[in-house]
C-alpha positions in Angstrom: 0.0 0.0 0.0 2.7 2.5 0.7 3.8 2.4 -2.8 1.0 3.2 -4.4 0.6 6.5 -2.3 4.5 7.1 -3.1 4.0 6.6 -6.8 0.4 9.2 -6.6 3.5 12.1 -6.6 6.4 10.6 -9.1 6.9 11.9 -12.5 6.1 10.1 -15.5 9.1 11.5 -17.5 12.5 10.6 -16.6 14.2 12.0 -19.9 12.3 15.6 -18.9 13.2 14.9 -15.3 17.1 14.5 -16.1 16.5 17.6 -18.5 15.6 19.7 -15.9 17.7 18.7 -13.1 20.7 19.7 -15.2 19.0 22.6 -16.3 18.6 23.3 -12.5 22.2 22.4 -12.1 23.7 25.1 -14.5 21.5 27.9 -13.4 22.4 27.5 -9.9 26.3 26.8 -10.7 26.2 23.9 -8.7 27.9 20.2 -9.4 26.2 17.3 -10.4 27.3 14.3 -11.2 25.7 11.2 -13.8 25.1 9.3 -10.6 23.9 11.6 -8.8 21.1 12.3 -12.2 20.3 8.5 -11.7 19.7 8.4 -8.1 17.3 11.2 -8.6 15.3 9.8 -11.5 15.0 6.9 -9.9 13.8 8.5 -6.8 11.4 10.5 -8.8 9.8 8.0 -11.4 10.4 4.7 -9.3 12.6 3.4 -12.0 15.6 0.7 -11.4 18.9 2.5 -10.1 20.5 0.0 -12.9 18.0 1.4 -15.5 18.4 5.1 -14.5 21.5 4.9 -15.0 21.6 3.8 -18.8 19.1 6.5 -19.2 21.4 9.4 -18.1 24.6 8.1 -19.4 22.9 7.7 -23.1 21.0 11.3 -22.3 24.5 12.9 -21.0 26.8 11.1 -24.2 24.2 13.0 -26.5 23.2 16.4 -24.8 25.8 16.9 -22.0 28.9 15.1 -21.9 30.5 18.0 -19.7 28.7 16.0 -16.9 30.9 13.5 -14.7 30.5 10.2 -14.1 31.1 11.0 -10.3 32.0 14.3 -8.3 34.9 12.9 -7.0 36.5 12.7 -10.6 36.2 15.9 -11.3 36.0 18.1 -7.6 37.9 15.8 -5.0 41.2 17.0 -5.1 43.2 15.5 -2.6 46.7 16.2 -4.3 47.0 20.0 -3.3 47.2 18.4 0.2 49.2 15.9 -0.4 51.5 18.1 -2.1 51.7 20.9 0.7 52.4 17.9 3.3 55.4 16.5 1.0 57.0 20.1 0.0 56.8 20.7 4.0 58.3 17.8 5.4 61.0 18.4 2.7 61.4 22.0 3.7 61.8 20.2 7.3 64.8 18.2 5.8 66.6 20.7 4.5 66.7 22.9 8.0 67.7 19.3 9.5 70.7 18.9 6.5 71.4 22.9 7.6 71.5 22.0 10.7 74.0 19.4 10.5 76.1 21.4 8.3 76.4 24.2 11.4 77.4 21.9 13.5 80.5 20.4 11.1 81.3 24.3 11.2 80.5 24.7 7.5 78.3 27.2 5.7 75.1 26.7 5.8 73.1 29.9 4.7 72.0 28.7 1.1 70.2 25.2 2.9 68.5 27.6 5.4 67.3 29.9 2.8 66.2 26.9 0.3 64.5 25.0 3.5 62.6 28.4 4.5 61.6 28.5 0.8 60.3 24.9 0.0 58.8 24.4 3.6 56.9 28.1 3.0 55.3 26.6 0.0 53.9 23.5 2.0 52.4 25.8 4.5 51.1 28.4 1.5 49.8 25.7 -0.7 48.3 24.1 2.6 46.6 27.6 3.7 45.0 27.8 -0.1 43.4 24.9 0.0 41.9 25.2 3.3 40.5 28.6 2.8 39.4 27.5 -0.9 37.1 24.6 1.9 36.0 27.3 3.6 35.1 29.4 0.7 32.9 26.8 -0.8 31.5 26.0 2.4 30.7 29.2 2.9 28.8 29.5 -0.6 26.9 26.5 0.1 25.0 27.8 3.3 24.3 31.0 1.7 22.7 29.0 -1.2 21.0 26.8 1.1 19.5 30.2 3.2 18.9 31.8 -0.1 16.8 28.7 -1.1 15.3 28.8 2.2 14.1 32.4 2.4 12.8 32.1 -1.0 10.5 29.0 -0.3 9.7 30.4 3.2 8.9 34.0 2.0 6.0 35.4 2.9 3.6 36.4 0.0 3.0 40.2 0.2 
């Protein structure tokens, strides 16, 4: 019995529901992925995930291929950390090598200056990224509010 009442509210169209969520998509300037098009026609017409899924990828290969498969191919960088973390543990090693060289009485200016340089990169290119986060986080709620005041506005 449930069913029925969830099927009184789906649409009968997935290829006009896959249209518009795209549509929807580029207007607002938000990400969406080929899986995520599938989830949502199949949420919305009580299609098969499997089938859904055929649907958007022939609908995207013909209308939109700029659509990913997945977010994570095309938003989840994880490199810019990883890179950060490995240019500031090197930094690290070359004050340690510096170091060493002090010690032996030997000049060691040029290895302090390179360290400072390579290890300031790590933090900078580590700083970026996290304030890039916060950026996009910061979009998203006022998105979210702006979405909210608009379908909570009172009518005047």
């Amino acid at each position: 019995m449930p069913d029925l009442i969830q099927r009184e509210h789906l649409d009968t169209d997935p290829v006009d529901c896959v249209k518009q969520q795209i549509k929807l998509a580029d207007d607002a300037r938000t990400p969406i992925s080929r899986y995520g098009l599938a989830e949502i026609v199949s949420d919305r017409t009580g299609m098969p995930l499997d089938e859904a899924k055929l649907l958007v990828e022939a609908y995207c290969e013909e209308h939109a291929a700029y659509v990913p498969a997945y977010l994570s191919n095309e938003f989840g960088l994880l490199w810019p950390k990883v890179v950060a973390f490995v240019a500031a543990t090197a930094g690290l090693g070359v004050f340690w090598y510096a170091m060493t060289l002090r010690m032996e009485k030997k000049p060691a200016w040029m290895w302090f200056a390179i360290g400072t340089i390579v290890f300031g990169l790590g933090v900078f290119t580590w700083v970026q990224n996290l304030e890039s986060y916060q950026r996009l986080l910061k979009a998203k709620r006022a998105e979210r509010e702006e979405r909210l005041r608009a379908k909570y506005a009172k009518p005047q």
